[in-house]
N, C-alpha and C positions, 0 to 999 in steps of 0.2 A: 544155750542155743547153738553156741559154737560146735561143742562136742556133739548136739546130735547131727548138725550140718557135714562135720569132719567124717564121723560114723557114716550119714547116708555117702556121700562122694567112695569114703573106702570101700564100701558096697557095690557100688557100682564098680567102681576098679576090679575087683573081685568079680564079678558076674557079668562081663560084658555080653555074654552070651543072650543076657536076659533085658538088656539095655533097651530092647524097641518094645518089649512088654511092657518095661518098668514106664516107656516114656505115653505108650497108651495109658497106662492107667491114669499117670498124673493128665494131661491132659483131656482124659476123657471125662475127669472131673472139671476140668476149670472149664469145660464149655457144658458142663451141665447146669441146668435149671438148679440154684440152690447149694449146689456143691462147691460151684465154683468161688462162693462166698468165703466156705469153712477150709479151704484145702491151698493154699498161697502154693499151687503148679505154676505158674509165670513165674516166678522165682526159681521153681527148682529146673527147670528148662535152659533160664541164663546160668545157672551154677553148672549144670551138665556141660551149656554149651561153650562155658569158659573153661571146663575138663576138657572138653575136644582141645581147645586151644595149645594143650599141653599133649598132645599127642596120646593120653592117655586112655579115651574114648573117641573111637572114629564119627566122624558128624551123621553122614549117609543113616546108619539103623536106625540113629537121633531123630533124624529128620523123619523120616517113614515109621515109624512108631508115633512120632507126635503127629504125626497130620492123616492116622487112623484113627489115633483117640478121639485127636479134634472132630472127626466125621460123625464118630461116634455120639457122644454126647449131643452136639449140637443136634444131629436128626432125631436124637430120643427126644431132646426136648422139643422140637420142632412138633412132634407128634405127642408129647404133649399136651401141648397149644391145640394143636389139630383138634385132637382127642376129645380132651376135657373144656378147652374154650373158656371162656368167662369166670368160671369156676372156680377157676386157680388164681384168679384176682384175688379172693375171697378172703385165700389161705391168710392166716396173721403174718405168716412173714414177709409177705410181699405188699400186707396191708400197712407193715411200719416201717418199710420201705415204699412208701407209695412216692415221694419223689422221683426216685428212680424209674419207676414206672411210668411215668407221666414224663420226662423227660427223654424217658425213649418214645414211648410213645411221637412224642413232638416229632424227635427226631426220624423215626419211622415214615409217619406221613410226609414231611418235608423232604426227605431221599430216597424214599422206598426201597428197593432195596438192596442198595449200597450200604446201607446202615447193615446189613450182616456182615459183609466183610470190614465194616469200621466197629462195629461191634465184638469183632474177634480180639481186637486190638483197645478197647476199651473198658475197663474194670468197670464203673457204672451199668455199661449197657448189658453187657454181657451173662449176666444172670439172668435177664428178661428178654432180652432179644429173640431168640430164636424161639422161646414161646409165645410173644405178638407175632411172631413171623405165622406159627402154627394158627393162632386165633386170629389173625388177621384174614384165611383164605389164600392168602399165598398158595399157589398152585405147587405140589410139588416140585415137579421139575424146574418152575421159576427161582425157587428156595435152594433147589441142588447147585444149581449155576454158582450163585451167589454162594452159596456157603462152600463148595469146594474150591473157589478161589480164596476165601479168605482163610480155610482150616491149609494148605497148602502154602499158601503165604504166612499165615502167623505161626506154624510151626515151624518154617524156616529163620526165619527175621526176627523170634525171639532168642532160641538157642545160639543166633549168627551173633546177634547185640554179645552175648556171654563173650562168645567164644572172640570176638572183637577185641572187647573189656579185655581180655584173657593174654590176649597177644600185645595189646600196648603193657601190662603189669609187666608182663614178660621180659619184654623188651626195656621197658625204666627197670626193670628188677636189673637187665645184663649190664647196667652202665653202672652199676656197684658194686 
């Protein structure tokens, strides 16, 4: 796991040019329905964003790549939800994860919709979020609100965590 970890970072070093693609894609996974399950992007976001820390990827393309992915995903799934409705409850995978669904759900009605931008920020919710948001009736433009605060915020504030993490190593690494 190391070497492919070491491999993707020298890639990036390498193709900084392609840094805001690369950080939609991963992102544009982890805010989608189901993907965001199979594809650990929160991770590779703080590992980016602890590269920034080392001057070795600028934060800014980071930032604006991940918080178009995030738009991305989340409105697809949101239309989803929209779309298909009930339907997708069905699916097996979300039927053996039915906790999770139920527990957003909860959470859903009890905050409406602030649970999209706590949902950005939540590994449970986040796979089903933004499709109750869809099958819930959420109005789009109500759903836009909310989701572009928190695709804007959580692509900030997770590569910030890295790139954080990045500068105290840094920093205990210089007193050796």
């Amino acid at each position: 796991m190391d070497e492919l970890a070491n491999s993707f970072i020298a890639f990036i070093e390498r193709n900084q040019d392609w840094l805001p693609l690369i950080m939609v894609v991963f992102a544009a996974a982890e805010t989608t329905a189901f993907l965001s399950i199979l594809i650990p992007s929160t991770a590779v976001l703080v590992a980016v964003g602890a590269l920034a820390a080392t001057g070795a990827v600028s934060f800014w393309p980071l930032w604006v790549g991940a918080t178009i992915g995030a738009m991305i995903g989340s409105f697809f799934s949101y239309w989803l939800g929209w779309r298909y409705g009930t339907s997708i409850l069905e699916a097996p995978f979300l039927k053996k994860n039915a906790e999770a669904v139920e527990k957003t759900q909860a959470t859903f009605k009890k905050y409406g919709p602030v649970t999209i931008v706590i949902g950005h920020f939540t590994t449970i919710f986040r796979p089903v979020v933004f499709l109750l948001a869809g099958m819930s009736g959420m109005t789009l433009g109500r759903f836009a609100f909310w989701n572009v605060i928190g695709c804007v915020s959580w692509a900030f504030l997770i590569p910030k965590l890295g790139e954080f993490g990045g500068d105290i190593f840094g920093w205990f690494w210089s007193l050796f």
